[in-house]
C-alpha positions in Angstrom: -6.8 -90.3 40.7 -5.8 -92.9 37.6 -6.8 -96.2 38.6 -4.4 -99.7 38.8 -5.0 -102.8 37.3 -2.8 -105.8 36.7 -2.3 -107.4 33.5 -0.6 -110.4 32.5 1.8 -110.2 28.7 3.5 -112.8 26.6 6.3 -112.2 24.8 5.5 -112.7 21.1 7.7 -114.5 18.8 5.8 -114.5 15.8 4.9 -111.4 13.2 3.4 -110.5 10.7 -0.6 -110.7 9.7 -1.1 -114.3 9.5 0.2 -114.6 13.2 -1.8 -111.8 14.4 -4.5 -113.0 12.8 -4.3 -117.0 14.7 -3.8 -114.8 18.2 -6.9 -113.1 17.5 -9.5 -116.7 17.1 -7.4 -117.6 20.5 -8.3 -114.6 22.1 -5.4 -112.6 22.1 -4.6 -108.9 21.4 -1.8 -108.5 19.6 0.6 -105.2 21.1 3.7 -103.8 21.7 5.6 -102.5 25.1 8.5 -99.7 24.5 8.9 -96.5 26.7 10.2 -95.7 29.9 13.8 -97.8 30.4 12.3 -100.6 28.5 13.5 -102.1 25.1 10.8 -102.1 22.9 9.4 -106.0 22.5 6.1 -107.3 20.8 3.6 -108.7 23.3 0.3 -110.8 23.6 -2.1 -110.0 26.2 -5.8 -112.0 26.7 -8.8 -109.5 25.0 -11.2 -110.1 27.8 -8.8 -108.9 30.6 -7.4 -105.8 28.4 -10.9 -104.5 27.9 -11.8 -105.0 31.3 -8.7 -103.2 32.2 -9.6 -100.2 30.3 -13.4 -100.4 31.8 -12.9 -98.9 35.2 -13.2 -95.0 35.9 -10.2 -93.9 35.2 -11.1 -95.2 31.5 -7.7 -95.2 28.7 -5.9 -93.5 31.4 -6.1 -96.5 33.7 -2.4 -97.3 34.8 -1.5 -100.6 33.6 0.7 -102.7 35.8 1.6 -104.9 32.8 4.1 -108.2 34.2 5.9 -109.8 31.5 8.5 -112.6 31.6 8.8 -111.8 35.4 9.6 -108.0 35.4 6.3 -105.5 35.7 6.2 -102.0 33.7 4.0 -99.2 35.0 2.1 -98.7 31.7 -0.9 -96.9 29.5 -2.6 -98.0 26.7 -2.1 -96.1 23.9 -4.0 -96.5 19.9 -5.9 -99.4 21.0 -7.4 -100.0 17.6 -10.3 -102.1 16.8 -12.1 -103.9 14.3 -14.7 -101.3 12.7 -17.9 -103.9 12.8 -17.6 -106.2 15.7 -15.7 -103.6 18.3 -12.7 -106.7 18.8 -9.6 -105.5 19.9 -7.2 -105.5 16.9 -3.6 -104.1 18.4 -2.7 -102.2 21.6 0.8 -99.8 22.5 1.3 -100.1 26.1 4.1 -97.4 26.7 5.9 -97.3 30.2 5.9 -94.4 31.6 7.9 -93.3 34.8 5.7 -92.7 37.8 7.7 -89.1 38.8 7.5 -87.7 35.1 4.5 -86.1 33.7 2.5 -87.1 31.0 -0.3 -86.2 28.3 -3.8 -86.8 29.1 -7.3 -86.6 27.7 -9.3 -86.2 30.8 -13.1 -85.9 30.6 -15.4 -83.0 31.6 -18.0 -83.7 33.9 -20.4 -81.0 33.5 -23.2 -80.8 37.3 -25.6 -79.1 38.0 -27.2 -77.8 34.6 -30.6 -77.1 36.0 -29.3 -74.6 38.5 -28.5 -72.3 35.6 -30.0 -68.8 36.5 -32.2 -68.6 33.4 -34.4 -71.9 32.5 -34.6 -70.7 29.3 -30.5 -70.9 28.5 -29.3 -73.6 26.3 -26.1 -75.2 27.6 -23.7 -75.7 24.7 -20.7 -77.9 25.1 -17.5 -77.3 23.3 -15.1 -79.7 24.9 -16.0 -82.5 26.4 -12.2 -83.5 27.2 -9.0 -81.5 28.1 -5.3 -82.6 27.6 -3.6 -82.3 30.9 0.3 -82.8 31.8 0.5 -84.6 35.2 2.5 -87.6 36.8 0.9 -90.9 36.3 0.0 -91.2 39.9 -1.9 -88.1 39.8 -4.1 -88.3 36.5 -7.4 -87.1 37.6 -10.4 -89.9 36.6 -12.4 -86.4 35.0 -12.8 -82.9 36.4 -16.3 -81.8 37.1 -17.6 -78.8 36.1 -20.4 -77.2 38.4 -23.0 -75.0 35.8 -24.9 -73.5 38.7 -25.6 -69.9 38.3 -24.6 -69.4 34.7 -27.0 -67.3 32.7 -27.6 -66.5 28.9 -24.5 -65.1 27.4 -21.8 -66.9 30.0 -18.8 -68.7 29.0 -16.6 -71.2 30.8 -13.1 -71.5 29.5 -10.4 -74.1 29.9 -8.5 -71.7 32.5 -11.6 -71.8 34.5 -10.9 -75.3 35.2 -7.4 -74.3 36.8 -8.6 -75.0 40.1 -9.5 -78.4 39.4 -6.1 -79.2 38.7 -4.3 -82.0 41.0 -1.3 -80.0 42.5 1.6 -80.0 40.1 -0.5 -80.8 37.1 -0.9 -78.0 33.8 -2.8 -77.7 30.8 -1.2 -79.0 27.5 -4.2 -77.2 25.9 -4.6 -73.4 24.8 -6.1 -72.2 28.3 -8.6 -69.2 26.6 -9.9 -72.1 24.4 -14.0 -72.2 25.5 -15.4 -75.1 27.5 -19.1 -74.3 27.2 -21.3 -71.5 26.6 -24.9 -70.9 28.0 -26.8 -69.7 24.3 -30.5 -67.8 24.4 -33.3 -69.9 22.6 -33.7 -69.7 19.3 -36.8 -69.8 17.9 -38.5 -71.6 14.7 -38.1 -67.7 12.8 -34.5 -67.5 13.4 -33.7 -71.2 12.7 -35.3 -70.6 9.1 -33.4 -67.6 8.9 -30.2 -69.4 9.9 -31.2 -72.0 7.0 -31.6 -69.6 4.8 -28.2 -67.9 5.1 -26.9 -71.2 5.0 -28.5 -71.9 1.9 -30.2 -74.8 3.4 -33.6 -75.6 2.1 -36.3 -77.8 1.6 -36.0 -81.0 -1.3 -39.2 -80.8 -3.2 -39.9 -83.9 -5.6 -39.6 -82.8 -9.2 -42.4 -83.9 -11.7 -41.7 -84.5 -15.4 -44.0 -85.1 -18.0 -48.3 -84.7 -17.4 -48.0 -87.3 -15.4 -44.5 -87.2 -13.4 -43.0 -90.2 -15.9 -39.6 -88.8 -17.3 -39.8 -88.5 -20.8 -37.0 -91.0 -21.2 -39.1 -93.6 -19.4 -40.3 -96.5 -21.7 -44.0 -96.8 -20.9 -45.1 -100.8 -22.2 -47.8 -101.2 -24.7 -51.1 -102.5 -23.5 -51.5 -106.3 -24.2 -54.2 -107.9 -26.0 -55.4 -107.6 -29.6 -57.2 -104.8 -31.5 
């Protein structure tokens, strides 16, 4: 199940980009806390500690037991966003939630036991590698796994076949006959060119112009030197 951690929030008087911007060269993630019984309110909270928050195994569904000014919020982090280069955290939502109401998840798919599929041959191909659960807080699950023993050529795993994986209580918020993954035949080097083919896919070749591949728009310079 989720994970806990505790992290420590300031309440942050200042907007606007210029302040966010001074937070960030101090170290500081800009956020803001709204949700469950609280009022929403902007926040600070130190970058190191936030991504080590979110670095355990219960990953962005670790539950965040965020203290500010005194009072502590059971919490998530929600669109952490960060900066496209350098990875730095940018902005965070922390949204409380209430610990006997359920929730949406992304939990990951942890697929075992791929080389007890029947036929060596089979090519396992994933589909979704997450599913979006409902579920209390408490009871997030840190990933379901997903045993491929046994499958053969031509099977198919579907998100209702993870049902029984499900923490008591807990339902998909996903279309249950939507596929998981799919154990494919081999295809080989003929049928690949004919799947290019029907695509329309083929090979670049370079394109020569002139006797001797020079455009005829190229200028060629004259020779130096005198007659």
């Amino acid at each position: 199940m989720s994970n806990q951690v505790q992290l420590h929030a300031e309440t942050r008087l200042q907007h606007g980009k210029g302040a966010s911007g001074r937070l960030r060269k101090q170290g500081k993630v800009p956020g803001i806390l709204y949700g469950y019984r609280v009022e929403p309110q902007a926040v600070t909270v130190d970058a190191l500690a936030l991504l080590a928050s979110l670095r355990t195994e219960a990953g962005a569904n670790v539950l965040i037991r965020l203290e500010v000014e005194g009072d502590t919020h059971l919490t998530v982090a929600r669109d952490l966003t960060r900066h496209p280069v350098r990875g730095d955290a940018l902005h965070v939502d922390f949204i409380a939630v209430d610990k006997d109401s359920q929730i949406s998840v992304e939990v990951p798919i942890h697929f075992v036991d791929e080389e007890e599929t029947v036929d060596d041959q089979g090519v396992v191909n994933v589909i979704l590698y997450t599913v979006t659960l409902l579920a209390k807080p408490l009871e997030v699950p840190n990933y379901l796994e997903l045993s491929l023993a046994g499958l053969e050529i031509g099977d198919v795993r579907r998100v209702e076949d993870l049902r029984e994986l499900l923490p008591e209580g807990a339902e998909f918020d996903i279309d249950p006959e939507r596929t998981v993954v799919t154990i494919n035949a081999p295809v080989s080097e003929a049928e690949l060119e004919a799947l290019e083919e029907s695509a329309g896919i083929e090979e670049d070749e370079p394109e020569l112009v002139g006797d001797e591949g020079v455009a005829p728009d190229d200028e060629v310079p004259a020779a130096d030197g005198g007659a």
